[in-house]
C-alpha positions, 0 to 999 in steps of 0.5 A: 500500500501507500501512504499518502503524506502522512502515515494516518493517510493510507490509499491503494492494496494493502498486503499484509503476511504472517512470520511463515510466508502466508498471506494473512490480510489483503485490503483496499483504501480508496485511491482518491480518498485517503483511509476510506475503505474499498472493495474486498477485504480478506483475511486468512488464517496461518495456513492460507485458509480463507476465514473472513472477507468484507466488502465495501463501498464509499467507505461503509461495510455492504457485507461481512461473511467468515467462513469455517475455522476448523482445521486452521 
């Protein structure tokens, strides 16, 4: 992701991973408006397990669904 002139502004894909290499969270701020959240938010669990994904738009919450945690 980037920060935008202030490390309180974020905009773009953010990315972020666990210690063993694994994706643990990819999410999105709005390219033109600093810190408001966009699109699809997901997070995962230490062994690449998809377990929660929210989606928005203009910065509000449109959705929210986590999914099973068994065997993660």
């Amino acid at each position: 992701g980037y920060i935008y002139n202030n490390p309180f502004y974020c905009v773009g894909k953010w990315t972020e991973w666990y210690e063993n290499g694994q994706i643990k969270r990819e999410y999105f701020f709005n390219d033109s408006i600093p810190n408001q959240k966009e699109g699809i938010w997901k997070w995962y669990g230490e062994k690449g397990k998809l377990i929660k994904k929210e989606v928005y738009k203009n910065g509000k919450i449109i959705s929210c669904k986590e999914f099973n945690l068994n065997n993660e």
